[in-house]
C-alpha atoms as one frame of an Amber mdcrd trajectory, in Angstrom:
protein
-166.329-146.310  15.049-163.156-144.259  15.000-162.430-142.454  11.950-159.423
-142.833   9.846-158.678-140.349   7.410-157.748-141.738   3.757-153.819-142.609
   3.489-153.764-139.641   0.477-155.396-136.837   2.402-152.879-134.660   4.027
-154.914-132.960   6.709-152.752-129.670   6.282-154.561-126.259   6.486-152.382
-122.741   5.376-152.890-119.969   7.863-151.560-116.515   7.004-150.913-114.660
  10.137-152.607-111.114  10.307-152.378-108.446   7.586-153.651-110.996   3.969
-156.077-108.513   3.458-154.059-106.722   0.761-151.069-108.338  -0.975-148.325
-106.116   0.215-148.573-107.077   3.454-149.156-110.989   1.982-145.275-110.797
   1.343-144.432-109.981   4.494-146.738-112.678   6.418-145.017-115.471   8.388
-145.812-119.090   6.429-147.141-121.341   9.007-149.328-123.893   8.357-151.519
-125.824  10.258-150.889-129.394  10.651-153.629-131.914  11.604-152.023-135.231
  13.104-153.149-138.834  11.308-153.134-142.049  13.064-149.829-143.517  14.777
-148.096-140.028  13.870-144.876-138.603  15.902-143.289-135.255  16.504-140.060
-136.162  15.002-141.896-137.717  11.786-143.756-134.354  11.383-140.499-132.298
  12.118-139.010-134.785   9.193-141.653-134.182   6.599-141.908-130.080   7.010
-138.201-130.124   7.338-137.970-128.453  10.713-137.299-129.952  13.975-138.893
-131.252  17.264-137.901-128.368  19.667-139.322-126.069  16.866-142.449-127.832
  17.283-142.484-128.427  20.952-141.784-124.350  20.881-144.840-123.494  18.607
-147.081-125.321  20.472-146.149-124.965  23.627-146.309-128.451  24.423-144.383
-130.488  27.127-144.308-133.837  26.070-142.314-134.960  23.487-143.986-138.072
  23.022-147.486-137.451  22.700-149.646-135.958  20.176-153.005-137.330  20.006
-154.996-137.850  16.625-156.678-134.910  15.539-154.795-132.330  16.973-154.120
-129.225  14.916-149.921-127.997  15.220-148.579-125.036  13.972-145.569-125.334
  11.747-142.880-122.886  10.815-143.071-123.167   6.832-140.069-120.970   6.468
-141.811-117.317   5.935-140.434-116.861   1.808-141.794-119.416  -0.275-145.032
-117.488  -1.370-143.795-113.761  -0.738-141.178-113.269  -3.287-142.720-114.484
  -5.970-146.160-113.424  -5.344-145.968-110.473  -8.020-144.131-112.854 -11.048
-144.706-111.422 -14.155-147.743-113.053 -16.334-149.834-114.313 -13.205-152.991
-112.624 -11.391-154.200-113.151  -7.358-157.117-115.084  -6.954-158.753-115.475
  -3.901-160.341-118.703  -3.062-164.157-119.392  -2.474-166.393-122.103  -0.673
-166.891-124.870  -2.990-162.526-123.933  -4.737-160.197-126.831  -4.657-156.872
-127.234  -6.718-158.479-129.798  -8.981-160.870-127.922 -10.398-159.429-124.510
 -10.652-156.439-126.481 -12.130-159.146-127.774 -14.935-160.616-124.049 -15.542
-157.385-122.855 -16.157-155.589-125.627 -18.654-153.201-126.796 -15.755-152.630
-129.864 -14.072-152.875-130.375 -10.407-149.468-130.555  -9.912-148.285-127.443
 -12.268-150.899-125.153  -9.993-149.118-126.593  -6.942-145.547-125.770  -8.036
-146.660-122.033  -9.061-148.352-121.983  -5.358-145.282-123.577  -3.781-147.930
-126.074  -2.048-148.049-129.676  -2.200-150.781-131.124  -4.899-152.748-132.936
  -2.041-152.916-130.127  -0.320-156.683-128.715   0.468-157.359-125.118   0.303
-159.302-122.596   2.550-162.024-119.641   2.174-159.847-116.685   1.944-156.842
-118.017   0.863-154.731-116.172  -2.163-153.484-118.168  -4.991-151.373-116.951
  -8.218-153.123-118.655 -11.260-151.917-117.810 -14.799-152.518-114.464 -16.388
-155.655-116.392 -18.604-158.145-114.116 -20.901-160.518-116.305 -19.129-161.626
-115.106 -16.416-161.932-116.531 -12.976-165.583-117.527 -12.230-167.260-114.645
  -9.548-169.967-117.151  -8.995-166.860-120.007  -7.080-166.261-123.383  -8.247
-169.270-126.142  -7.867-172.041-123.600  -9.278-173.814-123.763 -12.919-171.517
-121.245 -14.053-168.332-122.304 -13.636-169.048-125.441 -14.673-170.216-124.260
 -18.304-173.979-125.689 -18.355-176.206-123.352 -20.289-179.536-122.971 -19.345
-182.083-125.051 -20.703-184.898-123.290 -22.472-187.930-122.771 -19.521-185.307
-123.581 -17.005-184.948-121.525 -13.509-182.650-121.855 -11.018-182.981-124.058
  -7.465-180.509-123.890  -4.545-180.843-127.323  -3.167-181.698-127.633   0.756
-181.157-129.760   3.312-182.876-133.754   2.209-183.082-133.038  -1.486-181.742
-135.667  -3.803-181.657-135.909  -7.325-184.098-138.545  -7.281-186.401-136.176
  -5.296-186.509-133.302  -7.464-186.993-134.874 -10.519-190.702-136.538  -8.545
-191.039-132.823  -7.625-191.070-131.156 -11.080-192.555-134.090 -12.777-189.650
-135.277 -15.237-187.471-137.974 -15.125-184.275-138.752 -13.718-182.312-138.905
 -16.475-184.215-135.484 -17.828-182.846-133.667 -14.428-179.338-134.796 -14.728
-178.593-134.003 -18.201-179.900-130.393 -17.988-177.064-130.098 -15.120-174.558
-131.900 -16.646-174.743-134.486 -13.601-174.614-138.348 -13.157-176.300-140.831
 -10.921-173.203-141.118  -8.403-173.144-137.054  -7.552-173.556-135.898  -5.196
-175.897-133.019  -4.116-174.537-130.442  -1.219-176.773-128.173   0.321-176.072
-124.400  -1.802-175.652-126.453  -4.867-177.606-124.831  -7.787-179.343-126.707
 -10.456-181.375-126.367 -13.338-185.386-127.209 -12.916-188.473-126.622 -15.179
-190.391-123.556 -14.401-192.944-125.496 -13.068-191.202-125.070  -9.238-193.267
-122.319  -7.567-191.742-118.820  -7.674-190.531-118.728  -3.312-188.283-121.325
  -4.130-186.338-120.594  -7.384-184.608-117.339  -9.379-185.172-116.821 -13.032
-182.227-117.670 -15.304-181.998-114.080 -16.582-181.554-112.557 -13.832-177.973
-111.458 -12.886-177.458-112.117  -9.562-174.379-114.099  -7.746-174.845-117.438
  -6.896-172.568-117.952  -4.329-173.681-120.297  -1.599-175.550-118.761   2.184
-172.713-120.100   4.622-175.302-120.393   7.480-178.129-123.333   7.657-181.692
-122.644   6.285-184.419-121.210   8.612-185.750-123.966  11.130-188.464-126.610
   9.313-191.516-127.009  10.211-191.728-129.841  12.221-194.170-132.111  14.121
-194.213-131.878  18.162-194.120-135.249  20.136-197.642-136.425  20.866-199.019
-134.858  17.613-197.151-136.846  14.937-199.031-140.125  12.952-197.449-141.811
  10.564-199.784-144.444   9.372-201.110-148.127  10.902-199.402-151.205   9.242
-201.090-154.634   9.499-198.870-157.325   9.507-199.371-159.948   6.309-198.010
-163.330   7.071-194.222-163.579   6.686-193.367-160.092   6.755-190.817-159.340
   9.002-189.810-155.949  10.398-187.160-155.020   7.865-189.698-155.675   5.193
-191.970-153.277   6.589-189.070-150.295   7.340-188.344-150.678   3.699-191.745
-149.977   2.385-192.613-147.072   4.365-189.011-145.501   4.293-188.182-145.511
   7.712-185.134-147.064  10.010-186.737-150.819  11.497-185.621-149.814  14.690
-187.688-147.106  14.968-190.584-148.887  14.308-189.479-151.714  17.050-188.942
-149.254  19.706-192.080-147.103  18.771-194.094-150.544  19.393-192.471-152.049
  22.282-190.757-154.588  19.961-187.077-155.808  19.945-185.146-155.363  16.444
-185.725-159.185  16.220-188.761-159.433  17.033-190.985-162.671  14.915-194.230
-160.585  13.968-197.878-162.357  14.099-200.090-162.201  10.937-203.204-159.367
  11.463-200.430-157.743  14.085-201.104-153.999  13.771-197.882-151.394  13.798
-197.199-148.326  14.491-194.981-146.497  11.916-193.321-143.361  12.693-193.540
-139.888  10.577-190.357-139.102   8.702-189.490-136.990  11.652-189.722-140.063
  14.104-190.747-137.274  16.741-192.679-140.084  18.112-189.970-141.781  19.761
-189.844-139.150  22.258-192.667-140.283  23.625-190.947-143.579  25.337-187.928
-141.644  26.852-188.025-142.912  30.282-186.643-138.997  30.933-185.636-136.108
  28.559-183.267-133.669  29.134-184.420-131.097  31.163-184.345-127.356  29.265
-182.549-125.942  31.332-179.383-128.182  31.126-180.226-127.108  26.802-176.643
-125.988  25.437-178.485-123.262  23.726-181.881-121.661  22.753-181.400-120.377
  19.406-179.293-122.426  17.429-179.205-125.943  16.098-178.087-128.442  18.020
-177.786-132.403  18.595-178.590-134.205  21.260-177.152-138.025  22.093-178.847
-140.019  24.827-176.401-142.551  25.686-178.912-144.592  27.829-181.706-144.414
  25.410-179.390-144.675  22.593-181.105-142.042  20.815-179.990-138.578  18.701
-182.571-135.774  18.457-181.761-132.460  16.132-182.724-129.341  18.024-183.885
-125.947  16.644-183.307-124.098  19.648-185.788-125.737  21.868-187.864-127.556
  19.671-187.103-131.098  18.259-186.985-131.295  14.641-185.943-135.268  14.149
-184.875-138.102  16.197-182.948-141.011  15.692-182.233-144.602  17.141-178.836
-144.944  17.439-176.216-147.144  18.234-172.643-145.831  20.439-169.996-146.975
  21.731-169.688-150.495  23.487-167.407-152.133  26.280-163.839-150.319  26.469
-164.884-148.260  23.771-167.314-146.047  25.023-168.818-142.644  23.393-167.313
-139.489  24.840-169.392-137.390  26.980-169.418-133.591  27.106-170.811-130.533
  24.893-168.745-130.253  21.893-168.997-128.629  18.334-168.497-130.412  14.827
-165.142-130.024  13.596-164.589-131.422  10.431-166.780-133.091   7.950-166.672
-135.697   4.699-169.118-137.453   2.404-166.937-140.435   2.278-163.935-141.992
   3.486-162.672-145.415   4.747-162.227-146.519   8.430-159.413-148.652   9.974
-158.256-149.597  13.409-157.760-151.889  15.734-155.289-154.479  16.268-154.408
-157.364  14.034-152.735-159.396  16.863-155.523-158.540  19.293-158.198-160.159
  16.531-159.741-156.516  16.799-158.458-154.720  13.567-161.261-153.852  10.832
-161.277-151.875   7.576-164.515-150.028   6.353-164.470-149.088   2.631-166.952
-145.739   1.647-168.195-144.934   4.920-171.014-141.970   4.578-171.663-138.915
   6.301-168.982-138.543   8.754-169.134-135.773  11.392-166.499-135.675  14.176
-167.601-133.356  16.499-164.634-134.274  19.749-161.161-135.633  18.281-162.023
-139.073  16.549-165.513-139.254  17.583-168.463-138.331  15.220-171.582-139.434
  13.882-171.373-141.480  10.165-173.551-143.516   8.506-173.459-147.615   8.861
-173.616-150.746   6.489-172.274-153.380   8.537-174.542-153.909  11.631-178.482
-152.920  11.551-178.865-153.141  15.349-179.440-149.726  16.261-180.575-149.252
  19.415-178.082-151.010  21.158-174.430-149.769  21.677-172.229-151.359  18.941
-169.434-149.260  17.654-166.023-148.073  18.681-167.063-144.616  20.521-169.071
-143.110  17.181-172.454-142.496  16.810-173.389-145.357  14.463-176.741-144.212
  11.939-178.348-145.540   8.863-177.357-143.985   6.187-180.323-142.437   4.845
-180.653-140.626   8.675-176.668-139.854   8.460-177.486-138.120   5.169-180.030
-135.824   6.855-177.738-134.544   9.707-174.939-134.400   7.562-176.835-132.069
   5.358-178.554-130.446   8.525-175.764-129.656  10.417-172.646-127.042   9.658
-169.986-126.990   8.613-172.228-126.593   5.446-169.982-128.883   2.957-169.761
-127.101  -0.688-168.121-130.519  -2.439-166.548-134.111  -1.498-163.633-133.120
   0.172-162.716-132.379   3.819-164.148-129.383   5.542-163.135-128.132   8.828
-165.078-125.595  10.985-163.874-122.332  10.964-165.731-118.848  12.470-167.543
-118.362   9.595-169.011-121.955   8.851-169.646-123.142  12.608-169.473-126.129
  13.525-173.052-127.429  14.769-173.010-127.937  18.976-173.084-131.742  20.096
-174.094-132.590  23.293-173.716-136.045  24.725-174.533-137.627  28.129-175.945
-140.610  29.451
């Protein structure tokens, strides 16, 4: 499936040029911005809406072809140079610099202001998404500017429950999860963290849980320390090898059918199917006995016809993905050791997957997804599809609610993934996202190497 970013979300990015380290030389910087072209886009209409022109463009970019820009692609623009620097040092405002997790929304709602008034002081446009780094002027408030960055405890104004430490939620957790693991209720978790059923949780987040979570894993509430995010991934999990992993033995009851089965034990039903020689439709006998895969599904390495040899391995020490076209798989790397796999389903007919080592480039919890052609009888629209990774242009891996035949190439040149197993890459891989919004890669939240052949 080829992604479509939401009508409202203007993929602009500001870039200062050298020397926003102090403010002085802040006045002085060029404003260019980064401009990342949507769907069906032209040169002139981007010329029109930054109020410059094509040859200005053509000369930024250094590109010969009037014509063509293709989706995705990032374009400087000449912003002017003046807008910010004059009025950087107005009376009655102070410099902020922005954090992971900051977004115009909610430093507009810590400082009494409304999304659009914080925009007009900034000389930005309100749907404009803001950067690590980046300096904003935000009224001259007694209140202070949270150290800890927006999305944390702090900032949002929980107070600590009474016997209450502090957790930095990891890669898989859930809500639902952590309220099993500290034995109290759902409801209990989410009001001592000011939460509701619909948040979501982002690995860095920290929350509120009893004392009752062993001391590795938490920090004690009176203990002044920042709470600012780790921008790289957690250590490497433990995980099973191939060969060694056993789930459990399932005996078929009359009736049940695959699906049935997947949904009891927690696992994808075509991992099952393929770890037993079955076809996703397969009619099941009564007394049948089944193999069901770990949570890892390391198991399904096992029936690779061929795995890719190590020394063809992108890299040795970092995470990585790996996407077998031909056995329409996905296996997450640490280093050289397989941590999870996944049946997949990629691109089909004159839409195939893209092959090639690549690195994820931009990241989203949620979005919508339209293409196609109306006259063609191909056009769809995808409301609240989860997870999405695009790791080469429009391609990327995102969860799926439409089809359930993975394992066999169905999409429009994405990785196609439940999305319970799009939930655990999304979380496993960097960028490491801090809130809903976009996030693009940058040098010091990677983007997590791809690598796909057949």
């Amino acid at each position: 499936m080829r992604r479509l970013f939401k009508p409202l979300v203007q993929g602009t990015l500001a870039l200062m040029l050298a020397g926003t380290a102090t403010l002085s030389s802040i006045s002085g910087a060029a404003a260019n911005e980064v401009h990342v072209v949507q769907p069906g886009e032209t040169l002139s209409e981007i010329a029109n809406y930054y109020g410059t022109t094509v040859a200005d463009l053509r000369r930024l970019n250094s590109l010969h072809d009037a014509n063509f820009v293709w989706y995705g692609q990032r374009l400087l623009v000449d912003g002017g140079g003046s807008a910010i620097g004059g009025t950087l040092a107005s009376e009655g405002y102070q410099f902020y610099r922005v954090r992971a997790g900051d977004s115009l929304s909610n430093l507009a709602q810590r400082h009494g202001l409304s999304v659009s008034k914080l925009a007009q002081i900034n000389g930005m446009s309100p749907l404009r998404w803001l950067y690590s780094g980046q300096v904003l002027r935000l009224p001259g408030s007694p209140a202070p500017v949270s150290q800890f960055g927006a999305g944390t405890l702090a900032s949002a104004g929980v107070r600590a429950p009474e016997d209450a430490q502090r957790y930095t939620v990891r890669p898989g957790d859930t809500l639902t999860r952590l309220a099993k693991r500290h034995g109290i209720s759902l409801t209990r978790l989410m009001s001592m963290n000011g939460l509701s059923s619909a948040r979501w949780l982002y690995v860095g987040q920290v929350l509120f849980v009893p004392v009752k979570l062993e001391a590795a894993e938490v920090e004690p509430v009176q203990r002044s320390v920042p709470l600012a995010p780790a921008m790289q991934p957690v250590p490497p999990v433990a995980a099973l090898q191939p060969g060694l992993g056993f789930g459990a033995i399932h005996t078929v009851r009359n009736g049940e059918l695959l699906k049935d089965i997947a949904g009891h034990y927690g696992v994808n039903h075509a991992a099952i199917a393929r770890l037993n020689n079955l076809t996703n439709r397969s009619i099941l006998e009564e007394g049948q006995a089944l193999r069901i895969p770990t949570e890892s599904a390391l198991e399904l390495l096992e029936g690779m016809e061929q795995r890719l040899d190590q020394a063809r391995y992108p890299t040795s020490s970092e995470r990585w993905i790996e996407v077998d076209l031909s056995e329409q798989m996905a296996i997450a790397y640490e280093g050289t050791r397989p941590v999870r796999a996944f049946v997949v389903s990629t691109g089909v007919g004159n839409t195939p997957t893209v092959q090639g080592t690549f690195r994820i480039w931009a990241k989203i919890a949620m979005q919508d997804m339209r293409g196609g052609s109306h006259a063609a009888g191909t056009y769809y629209h995808l409301r609240d599809v989860k997870n999405v990774q695009y790791f080469h242009r429009s391609y990327g891996f995102h969860g799926t609610y439409w089809h359930d035949n993975f394992g066999t190439p169905m999409s429009r040149g994405c990785i196609n993934m439940t999305n319970e197993d799009a939930k655990w890459l999304f979380d496993w891989a960097s960028p490491t996202v801090y809130n809903d919004d976009w996030l693009f890669s940058n040098n010091t939240n990677p983007g997590t190497l791809v690598m796909v052949h057949e």
